[in-house]
Backbone as numpy.savetxt, mean C-alpha at the origin, in Angstrom:
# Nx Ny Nz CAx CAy CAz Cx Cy Cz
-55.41 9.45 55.93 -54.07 9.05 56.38 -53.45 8.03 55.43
-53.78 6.98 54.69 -53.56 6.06 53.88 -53.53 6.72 52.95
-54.08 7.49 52.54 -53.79 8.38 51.18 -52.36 9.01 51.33
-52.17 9.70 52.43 -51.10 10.11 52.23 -50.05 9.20 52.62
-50.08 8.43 52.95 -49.06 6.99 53.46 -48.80 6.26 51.29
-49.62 6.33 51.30 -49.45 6.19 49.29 -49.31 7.14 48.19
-49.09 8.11 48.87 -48.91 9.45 47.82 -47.00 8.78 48.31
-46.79 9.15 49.65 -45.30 8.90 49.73 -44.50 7.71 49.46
-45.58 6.94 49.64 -44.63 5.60 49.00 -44.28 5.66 47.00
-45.23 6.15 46.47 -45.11 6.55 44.85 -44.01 7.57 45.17
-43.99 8.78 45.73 -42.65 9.68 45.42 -41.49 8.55 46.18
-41.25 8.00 46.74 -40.24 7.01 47.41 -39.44 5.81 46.08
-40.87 5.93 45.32 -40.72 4.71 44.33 -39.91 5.71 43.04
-40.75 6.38 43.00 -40.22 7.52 42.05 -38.50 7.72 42.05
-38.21 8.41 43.22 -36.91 8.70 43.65 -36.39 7.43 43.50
-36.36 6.41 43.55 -35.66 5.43 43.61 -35.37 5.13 42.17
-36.38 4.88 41.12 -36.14 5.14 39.84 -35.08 5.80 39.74
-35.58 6.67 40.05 -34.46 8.23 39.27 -33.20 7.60 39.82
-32.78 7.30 41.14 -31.72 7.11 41.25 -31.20 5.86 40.61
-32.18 4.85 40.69 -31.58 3.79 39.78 -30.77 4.25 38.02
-31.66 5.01 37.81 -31.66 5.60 36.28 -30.17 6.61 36.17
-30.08 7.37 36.75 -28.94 7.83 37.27 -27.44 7.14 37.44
-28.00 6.31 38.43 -26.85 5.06 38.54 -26.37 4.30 37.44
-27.48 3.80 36.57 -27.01 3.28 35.25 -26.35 4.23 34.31
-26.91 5.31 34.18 -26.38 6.48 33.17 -24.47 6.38 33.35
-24.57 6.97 34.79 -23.24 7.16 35.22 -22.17 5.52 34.87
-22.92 4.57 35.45 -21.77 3.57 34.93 -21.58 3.10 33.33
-22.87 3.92 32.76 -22.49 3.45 31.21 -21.62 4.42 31.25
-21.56 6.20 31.30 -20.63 6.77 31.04 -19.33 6.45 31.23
-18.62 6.23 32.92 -17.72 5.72 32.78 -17.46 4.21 32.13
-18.19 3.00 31.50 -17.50 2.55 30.57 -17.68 2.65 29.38
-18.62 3.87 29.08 -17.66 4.96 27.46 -16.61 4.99 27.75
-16.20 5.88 28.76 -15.14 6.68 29.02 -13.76 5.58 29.31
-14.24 4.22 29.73 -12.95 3.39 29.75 -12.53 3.04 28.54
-13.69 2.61 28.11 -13.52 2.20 26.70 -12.53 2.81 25.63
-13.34 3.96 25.48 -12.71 4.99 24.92 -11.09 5.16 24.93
-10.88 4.75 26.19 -9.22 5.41 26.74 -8.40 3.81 26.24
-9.25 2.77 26.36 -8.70 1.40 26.12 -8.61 1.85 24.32
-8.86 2.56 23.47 -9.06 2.66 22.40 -7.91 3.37 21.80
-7.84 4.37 22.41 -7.10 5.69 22.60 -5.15 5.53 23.07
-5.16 4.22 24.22 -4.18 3.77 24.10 -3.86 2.44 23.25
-4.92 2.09 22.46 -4.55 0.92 21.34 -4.01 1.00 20.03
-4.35 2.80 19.87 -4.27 3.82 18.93 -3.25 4.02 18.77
-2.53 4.46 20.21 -1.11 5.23 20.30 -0.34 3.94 20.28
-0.87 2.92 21.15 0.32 1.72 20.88 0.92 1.50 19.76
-0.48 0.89 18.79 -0.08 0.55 17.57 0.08 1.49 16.30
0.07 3.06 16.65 1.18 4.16 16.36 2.12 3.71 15.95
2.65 3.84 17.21 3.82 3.18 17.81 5.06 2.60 17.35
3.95 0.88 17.64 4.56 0.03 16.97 4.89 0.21 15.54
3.72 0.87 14.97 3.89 0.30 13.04 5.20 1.83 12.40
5.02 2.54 13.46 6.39 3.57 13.16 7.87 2.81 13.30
7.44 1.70 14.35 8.78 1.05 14.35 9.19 0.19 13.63
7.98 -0.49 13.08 8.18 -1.42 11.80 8.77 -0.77 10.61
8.06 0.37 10.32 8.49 1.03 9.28 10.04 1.83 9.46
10.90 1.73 10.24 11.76 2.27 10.65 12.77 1.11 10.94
12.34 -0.44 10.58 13.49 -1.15 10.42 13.28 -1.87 9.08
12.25 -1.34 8.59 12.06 -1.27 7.01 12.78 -0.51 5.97
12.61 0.94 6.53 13.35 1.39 5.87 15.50 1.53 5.60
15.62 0.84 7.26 16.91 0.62 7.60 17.57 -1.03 6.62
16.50 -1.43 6.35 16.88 -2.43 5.93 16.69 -2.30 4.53
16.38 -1.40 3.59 15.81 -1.06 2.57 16.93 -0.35 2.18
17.62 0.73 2.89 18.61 1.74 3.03 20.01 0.53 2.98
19.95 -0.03 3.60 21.19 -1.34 3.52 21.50 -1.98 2.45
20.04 -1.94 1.56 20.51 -2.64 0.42 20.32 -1.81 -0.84
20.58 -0.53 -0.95 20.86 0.61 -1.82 21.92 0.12 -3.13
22.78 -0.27 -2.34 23.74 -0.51 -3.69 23.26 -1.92 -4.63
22.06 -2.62 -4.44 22.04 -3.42 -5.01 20.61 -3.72 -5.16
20.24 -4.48 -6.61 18.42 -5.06 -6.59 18.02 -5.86 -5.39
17.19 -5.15 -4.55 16.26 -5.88 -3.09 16.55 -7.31 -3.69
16.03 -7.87 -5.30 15.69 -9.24 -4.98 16.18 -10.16 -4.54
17.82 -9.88 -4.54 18.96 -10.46 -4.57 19.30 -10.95 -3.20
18.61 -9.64 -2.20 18.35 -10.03 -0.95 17.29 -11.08 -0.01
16.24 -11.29 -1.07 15.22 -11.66 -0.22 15.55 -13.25 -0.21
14.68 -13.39 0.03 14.79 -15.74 -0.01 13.47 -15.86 -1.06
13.39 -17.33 -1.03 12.63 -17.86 -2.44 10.95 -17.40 -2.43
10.69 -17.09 -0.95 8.79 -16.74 -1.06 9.04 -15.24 -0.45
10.30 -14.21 -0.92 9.96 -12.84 -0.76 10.39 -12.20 0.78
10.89 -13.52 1.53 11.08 -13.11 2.89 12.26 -12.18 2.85
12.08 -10.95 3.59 13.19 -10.13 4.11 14.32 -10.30 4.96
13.69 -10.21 6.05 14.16 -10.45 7.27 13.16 -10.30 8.65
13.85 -10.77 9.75 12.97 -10.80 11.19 13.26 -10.24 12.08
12.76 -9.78 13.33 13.23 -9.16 14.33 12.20 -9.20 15.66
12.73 -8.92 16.58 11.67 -9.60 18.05 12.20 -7.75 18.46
10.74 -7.65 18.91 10.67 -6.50 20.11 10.90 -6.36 21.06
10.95 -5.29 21.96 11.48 -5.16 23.34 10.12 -6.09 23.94
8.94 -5.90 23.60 7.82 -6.35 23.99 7.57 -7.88 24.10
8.65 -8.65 23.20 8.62 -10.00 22.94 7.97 -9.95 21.59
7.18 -9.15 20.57 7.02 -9.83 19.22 7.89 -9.92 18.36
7.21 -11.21 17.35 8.07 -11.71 16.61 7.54 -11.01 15.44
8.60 -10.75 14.64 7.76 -9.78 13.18 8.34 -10.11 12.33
8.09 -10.49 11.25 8.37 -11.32 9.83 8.22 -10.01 8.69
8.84 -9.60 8.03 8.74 -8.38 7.05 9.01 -9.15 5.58
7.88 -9.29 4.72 7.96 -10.11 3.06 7.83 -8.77 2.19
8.78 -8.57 0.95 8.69 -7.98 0.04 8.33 -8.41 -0.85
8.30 -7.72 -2.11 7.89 -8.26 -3.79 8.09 -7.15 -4.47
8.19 -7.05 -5.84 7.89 -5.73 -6.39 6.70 -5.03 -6.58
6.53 -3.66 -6.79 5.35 -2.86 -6.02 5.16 -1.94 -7.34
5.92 -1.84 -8.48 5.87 -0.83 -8.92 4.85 -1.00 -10.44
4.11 -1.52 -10.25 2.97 -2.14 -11.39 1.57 -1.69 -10.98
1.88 -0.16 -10.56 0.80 0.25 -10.40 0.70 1.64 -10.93
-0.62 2.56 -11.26 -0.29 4.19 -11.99 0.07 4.91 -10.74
0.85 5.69 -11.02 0.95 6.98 -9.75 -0.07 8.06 -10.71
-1.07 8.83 -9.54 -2.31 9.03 -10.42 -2.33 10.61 -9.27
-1.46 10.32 -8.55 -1.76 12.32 -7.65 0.01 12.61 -8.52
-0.35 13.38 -9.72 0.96 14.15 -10.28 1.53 15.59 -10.13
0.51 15.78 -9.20 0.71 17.75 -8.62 0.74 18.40 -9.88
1.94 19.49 -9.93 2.32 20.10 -10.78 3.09 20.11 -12.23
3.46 18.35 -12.14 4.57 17.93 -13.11 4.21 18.51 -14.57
4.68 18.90 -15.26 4.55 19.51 -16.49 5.32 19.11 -17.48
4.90 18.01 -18.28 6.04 17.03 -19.29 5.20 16.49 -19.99
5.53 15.84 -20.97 4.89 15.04 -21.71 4.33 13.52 -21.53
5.27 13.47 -20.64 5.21 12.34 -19.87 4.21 12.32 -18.66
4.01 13.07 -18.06 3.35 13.75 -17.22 2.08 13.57 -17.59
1.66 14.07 -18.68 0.39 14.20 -19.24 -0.06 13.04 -20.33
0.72 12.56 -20.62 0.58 11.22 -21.14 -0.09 9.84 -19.60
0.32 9.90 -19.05 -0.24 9.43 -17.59 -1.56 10.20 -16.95
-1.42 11.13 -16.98 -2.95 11.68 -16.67 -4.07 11.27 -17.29
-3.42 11.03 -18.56 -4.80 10.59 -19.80 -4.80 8.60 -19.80
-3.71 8.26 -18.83 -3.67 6.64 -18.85 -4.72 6.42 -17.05
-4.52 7.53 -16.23 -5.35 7.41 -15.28 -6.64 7.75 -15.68
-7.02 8.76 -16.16 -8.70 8.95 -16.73 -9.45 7.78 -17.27
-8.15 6.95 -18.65 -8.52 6.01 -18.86 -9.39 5.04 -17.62
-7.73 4.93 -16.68 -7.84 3.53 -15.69 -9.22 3.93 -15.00
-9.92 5.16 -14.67 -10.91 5.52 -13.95 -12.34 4.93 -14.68
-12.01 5.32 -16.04 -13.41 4.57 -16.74 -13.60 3.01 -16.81
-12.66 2.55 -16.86 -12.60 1.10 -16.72 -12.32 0.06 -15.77
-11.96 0.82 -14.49 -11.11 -0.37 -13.77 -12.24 -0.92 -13.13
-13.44 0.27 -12.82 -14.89 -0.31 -11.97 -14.37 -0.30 -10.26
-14.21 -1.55 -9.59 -14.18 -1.95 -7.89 -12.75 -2.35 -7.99
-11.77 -2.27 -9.18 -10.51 -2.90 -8.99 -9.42 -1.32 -9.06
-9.96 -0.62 -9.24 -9.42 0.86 -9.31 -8.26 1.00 -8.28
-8.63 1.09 -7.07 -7.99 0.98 -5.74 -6.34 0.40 -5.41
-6.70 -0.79 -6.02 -5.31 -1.62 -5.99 -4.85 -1.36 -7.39
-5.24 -0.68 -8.37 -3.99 -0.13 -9.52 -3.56 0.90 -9.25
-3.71 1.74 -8.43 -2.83 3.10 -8.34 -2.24 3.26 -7.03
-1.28 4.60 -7.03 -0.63 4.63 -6.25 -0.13 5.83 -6.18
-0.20 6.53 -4.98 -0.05 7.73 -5.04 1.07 8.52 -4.96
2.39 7.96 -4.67 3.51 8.83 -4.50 4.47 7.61 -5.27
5.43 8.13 -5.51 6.61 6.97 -6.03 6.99 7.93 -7.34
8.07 6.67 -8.28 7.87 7.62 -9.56 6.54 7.25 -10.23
7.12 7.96 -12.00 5.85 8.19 -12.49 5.98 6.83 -13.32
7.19 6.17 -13.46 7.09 5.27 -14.82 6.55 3.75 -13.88
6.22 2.89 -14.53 5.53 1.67 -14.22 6.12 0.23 -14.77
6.41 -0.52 -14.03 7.29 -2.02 -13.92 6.22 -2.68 -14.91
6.85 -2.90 -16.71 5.98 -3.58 -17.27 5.62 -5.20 -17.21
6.71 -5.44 -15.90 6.83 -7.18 -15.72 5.40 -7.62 -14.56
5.12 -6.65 -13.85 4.20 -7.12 -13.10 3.12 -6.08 -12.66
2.67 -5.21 -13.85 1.46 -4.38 -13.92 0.30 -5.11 -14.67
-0.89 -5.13 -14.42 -2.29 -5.67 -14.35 -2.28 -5.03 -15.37
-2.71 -6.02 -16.82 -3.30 -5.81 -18.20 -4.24 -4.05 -18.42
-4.76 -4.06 -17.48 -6.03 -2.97 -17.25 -4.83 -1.81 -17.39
-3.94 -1.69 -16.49 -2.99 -0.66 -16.12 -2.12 -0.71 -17.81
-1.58 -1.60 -17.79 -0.47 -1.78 -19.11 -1.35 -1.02 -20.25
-2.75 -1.68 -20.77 -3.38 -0.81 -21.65 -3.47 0.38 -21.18
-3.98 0.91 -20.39 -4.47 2.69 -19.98 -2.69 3.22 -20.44
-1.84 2.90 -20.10 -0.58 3.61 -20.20 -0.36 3.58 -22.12
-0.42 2.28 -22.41 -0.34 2.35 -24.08 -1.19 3.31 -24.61
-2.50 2.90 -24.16 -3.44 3.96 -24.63 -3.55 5.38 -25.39
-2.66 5.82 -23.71 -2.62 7.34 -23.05 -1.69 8.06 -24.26
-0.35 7.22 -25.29 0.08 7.16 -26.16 -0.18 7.23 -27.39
-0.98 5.50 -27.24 -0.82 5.10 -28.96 -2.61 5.74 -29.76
-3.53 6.05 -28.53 -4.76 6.71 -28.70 -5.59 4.92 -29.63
-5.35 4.03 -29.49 -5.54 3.09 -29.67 -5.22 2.16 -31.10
-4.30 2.91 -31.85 -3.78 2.64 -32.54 -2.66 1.72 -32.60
-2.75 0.32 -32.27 -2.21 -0.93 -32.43 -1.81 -1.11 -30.98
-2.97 -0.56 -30.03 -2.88 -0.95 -28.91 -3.23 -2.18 -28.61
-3.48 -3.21 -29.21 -3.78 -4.31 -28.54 -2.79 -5.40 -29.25
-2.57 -5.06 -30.16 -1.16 -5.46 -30.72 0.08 -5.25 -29.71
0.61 -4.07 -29.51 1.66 -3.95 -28.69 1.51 -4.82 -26.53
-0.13 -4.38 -26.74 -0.22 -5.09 -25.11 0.25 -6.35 -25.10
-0.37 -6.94 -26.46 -0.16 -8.54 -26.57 1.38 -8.85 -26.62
1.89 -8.49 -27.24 3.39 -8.80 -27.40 3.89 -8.16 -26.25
3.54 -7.54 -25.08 4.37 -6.93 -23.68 4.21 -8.44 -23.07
2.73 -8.69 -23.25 2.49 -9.48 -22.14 3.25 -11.00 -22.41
3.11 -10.73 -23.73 4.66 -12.48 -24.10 5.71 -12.09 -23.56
6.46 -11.08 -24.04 7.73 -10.94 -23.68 8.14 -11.24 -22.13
6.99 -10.64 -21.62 7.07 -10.69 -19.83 7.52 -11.98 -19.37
6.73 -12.92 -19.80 6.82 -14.48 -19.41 8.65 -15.15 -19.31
9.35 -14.34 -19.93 10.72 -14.83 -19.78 11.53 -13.39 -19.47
12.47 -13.19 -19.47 13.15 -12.23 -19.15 13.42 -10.99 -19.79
13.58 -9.69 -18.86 13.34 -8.49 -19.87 14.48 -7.46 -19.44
14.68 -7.02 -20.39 15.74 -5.95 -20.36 15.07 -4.35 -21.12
15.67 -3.33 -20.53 15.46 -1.96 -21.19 15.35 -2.46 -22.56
16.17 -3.02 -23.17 16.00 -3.46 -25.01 15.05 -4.16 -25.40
14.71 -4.86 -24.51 13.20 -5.73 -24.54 12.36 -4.36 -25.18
12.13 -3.54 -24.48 10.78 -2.65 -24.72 11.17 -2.00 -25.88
12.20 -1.50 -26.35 12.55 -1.17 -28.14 12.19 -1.83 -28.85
12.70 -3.57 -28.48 12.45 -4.80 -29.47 10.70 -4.29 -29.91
10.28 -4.60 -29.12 8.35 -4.29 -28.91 8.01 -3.57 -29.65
8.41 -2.32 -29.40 8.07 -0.47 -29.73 8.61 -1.07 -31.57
9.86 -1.57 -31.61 10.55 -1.26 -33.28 9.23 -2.40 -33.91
9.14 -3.69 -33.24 7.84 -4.67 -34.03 6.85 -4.19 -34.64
6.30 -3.51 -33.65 5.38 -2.54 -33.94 5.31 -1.63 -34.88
6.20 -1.28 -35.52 6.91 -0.35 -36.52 5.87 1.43 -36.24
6.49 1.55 -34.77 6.23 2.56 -34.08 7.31 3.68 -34.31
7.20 5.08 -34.74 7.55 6.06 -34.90 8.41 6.61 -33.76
9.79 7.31 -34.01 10.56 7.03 -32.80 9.71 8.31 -31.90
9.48 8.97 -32.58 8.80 9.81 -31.34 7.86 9.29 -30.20
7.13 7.94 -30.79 6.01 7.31 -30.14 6.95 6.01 -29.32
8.47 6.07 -29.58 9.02 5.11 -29.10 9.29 5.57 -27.84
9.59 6.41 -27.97 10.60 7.74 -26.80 9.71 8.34 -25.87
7.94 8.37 -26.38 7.18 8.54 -24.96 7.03 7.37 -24.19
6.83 6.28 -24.77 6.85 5.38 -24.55 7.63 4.61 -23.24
9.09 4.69 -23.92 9.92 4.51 -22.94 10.00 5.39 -21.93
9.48 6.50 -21.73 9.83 7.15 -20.60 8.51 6.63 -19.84
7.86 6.27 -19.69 6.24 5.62 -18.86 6.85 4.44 -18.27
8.17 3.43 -18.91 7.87 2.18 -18.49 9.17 1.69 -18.62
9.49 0.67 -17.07 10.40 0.40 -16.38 10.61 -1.17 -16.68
11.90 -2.12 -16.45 11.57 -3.65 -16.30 12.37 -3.98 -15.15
12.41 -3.24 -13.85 12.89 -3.04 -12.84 11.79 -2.43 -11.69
11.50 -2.27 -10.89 10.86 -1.82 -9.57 12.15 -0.85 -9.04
11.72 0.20 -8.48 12.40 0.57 -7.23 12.23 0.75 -5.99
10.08 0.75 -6.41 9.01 0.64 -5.54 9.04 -0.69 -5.06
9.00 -1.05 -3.79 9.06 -2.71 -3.47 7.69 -2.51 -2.26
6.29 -3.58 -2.67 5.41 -3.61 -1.72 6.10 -4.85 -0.21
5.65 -4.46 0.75 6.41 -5.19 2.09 4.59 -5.39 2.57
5.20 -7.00 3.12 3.85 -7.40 4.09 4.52 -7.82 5.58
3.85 -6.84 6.33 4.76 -6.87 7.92 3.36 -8.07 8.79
4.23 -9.11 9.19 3.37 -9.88 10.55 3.99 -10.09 11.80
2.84 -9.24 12.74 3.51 -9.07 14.18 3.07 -10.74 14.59
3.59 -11.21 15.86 2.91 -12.48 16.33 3.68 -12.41 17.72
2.40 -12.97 18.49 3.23 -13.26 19.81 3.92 -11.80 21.27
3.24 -11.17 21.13 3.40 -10.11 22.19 3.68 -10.40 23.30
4.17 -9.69 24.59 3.79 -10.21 26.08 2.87 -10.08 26.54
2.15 -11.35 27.21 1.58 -11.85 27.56 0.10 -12.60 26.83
0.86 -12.89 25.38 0.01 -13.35 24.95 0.47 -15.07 24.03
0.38 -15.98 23.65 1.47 -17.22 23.19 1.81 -16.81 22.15
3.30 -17.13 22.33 4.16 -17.19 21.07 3.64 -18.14 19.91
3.53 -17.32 18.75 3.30 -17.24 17.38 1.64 -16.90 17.19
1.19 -16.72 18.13 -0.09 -15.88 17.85 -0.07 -14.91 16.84
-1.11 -14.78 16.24 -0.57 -13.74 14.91 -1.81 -12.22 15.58
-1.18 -11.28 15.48 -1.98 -10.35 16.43 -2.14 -8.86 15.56
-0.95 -8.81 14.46 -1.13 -7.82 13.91 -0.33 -7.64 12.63
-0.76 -7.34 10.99 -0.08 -7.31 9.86 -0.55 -5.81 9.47
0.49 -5.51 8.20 0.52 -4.53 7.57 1.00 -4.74 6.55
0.81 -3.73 5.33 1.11 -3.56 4.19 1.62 -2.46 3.79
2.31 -2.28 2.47 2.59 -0.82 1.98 3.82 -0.75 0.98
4.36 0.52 0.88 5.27 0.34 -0.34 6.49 1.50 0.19
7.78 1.17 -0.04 8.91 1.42 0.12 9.84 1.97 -1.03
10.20 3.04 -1.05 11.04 3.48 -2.22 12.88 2.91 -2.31
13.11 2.28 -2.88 14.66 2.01 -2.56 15.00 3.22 -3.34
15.45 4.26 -2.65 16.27 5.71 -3.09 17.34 5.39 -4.21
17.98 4.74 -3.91 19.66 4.47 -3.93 19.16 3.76 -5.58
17.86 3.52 -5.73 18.16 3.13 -7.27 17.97 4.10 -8.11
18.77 3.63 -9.53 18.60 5.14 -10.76 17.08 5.05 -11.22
17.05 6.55 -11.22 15.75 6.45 -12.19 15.75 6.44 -13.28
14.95 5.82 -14.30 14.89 5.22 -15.39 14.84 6.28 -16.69
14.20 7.73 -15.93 13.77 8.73 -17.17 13.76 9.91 -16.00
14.03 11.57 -16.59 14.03 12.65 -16.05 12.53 12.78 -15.49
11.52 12.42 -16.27 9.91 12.11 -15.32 10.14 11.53 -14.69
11.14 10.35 -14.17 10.79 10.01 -13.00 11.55 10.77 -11.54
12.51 11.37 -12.14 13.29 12.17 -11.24 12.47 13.35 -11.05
11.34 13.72 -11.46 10.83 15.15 -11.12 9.75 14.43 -10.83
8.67 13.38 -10.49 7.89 13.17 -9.86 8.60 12.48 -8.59
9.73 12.11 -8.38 9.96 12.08 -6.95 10.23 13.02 -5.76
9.56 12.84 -5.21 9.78 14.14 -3.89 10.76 13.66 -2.60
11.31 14.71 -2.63 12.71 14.37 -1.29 11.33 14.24 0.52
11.95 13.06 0.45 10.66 12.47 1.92 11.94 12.22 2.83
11.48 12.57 4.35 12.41 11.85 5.26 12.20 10.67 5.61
11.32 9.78 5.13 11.06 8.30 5.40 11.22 7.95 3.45
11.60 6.37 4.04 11.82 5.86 2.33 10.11 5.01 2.46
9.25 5.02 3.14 8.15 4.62 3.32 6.86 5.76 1.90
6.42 5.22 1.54 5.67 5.52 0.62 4.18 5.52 0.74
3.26 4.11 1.24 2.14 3.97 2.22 2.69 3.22 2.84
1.48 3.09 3.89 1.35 1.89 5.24 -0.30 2.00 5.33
-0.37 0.57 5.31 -1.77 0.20 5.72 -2.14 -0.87 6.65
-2.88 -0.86 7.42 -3.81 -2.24 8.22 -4.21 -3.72 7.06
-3.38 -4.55 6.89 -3.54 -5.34 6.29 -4.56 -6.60 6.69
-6.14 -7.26 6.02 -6.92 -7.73 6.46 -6.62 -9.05 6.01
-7.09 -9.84 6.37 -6.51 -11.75 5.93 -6.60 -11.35 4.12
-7.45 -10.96 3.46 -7.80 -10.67 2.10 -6.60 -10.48 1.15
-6.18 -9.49 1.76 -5.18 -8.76 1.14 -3.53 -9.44 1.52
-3.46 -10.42 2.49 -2.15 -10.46 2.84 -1.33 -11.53 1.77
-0.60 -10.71 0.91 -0.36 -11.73 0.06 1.14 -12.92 -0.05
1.34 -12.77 1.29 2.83 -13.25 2.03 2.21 -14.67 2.30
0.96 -14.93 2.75 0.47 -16.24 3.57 0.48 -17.06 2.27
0.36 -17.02 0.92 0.15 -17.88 0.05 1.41 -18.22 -0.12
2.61 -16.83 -0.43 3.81 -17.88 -0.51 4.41 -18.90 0.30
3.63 -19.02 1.31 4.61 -20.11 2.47 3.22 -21.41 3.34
2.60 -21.37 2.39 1.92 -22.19 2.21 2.22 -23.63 2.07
């Protein structure tokens, strides 16, 4: 009789396990499953939101068509501001953006074209872990020689001069830069050099002393129900001002007709935000 009074208490104990085990299963599932959905609508929120950022970016980008962005901004790059239906406050900083290779060229078929393919192969053998932040994948093809990274400026001479008084001509870009530059600036350079006009004329078509590409650093702060100026969410990316001329027929055939003047957008990490130093 005790035997079987302890056979049933072990299946009693048993079952109880199981159901304990069970019980836990199920409440981890449902908070996967909350989780998940808390994820899922954090996703779509901030969708959302950064479609809307980029959509008074580009309205404000579109506004100032007839004229150089810089003219617009204030002394550390600031744009302009705007508060959400939600209550955030969002701060939008520009700069120029266009000092980087455009390195996805599709189909373009030019000389110019392929003169850049052979300045990205370059930039690939050399740039190492800094690769990332020299290129750029949509925009035009020519490159702002006032504020492109030495690494980039050579690969583009390069892709040209095959290294023939390439470090001569980098050196004298990178003086000239330091004070003010005009389209004639880069002849002055090219004629010093006592560069061949053919080698003048690829030349100039690669390289700009203007942006049309402008990089923007967006900071959300302060949502409802959370304190005003909390900083809760930034972004980065690059903006085409349409409305400016392009500099060379390569750059008019590497631009593609987009219904946004937005170019990227990214999740910007404290690292990268390069708006917080100017207002320092």
């Amino acid at each position: 009789m005790a035997s079987r009074r302890g056979y049933a208490m072990a299946i009693a104990l048993m079952i109880g396990v199981v159901v304990i085990v069970l019980f836990g299963v199920l409440l981890q599932r449902q908070g996967s499953h909350a989780l998940m959905g808390q994820r899922i609508l954090g996703s779509y929120s901030d969708h959302h939101l950064s479609r809307g950022y980029a959509d008074a970016i580009s309205a404000w980008v579109a506004s100032n068509a007839s004229r150089d962005i810089s003219e617009a901004l204030g002394p550390d790059g600031h744009a302009f501001d705007l508060t959400t239906d939600s209550g955030q406050a969002v701060r939008v900083w520009m700069r120029p953006g266009q000092g980087t290779l455009l390195v996805e060229l599709g189909g373009l078929a030019s000389t110019a074209a392929d003169d850049m393919r052979r300045a990205a192969a370059y930039l690939r053998r050399h740039a190492g872990n800094d690769l990332n932040r020299m290129v750029r994948r949509e925009g035009p093809l020519t490159v702002d020689v006032r504020i492109a990274p030495e690494p980039v400026l050579r690969a583009v001479l390069d892709s040209v001069l095959e290294g023939d008084g390439t470090d001569q001509v980098l050196a004298e870009l990178i003086s000239r830069r330091r004070g003010p530059m005009e389209a004639a600036t880069l002849t002055e350079v090219w004629t010093a050099a006592n560069l061949d006009n053919a080698i003048q004329r690829r030349l100039s078509a690669l390289f700009v002393v203007t942006s049309s590409v402008w990089e923007f650093g967006v900071q959300a702060m302060g949502p409802a129900g959370l304190p005003r100026g909390e900083d809760v969410n930034a972004y980065g990316g690059l903006v085409h001002q349409q409305g400016a001329s392009a500099a060379s027929r390569a750059d008019r055939a590497a631009l593609v007709q987009r219904s946004s003047r937005i170019l990227e957008w990214w999740k910007a990490g404290p690292d990268i935000r390069w708006w917080e130093a100017n207002n320092r």
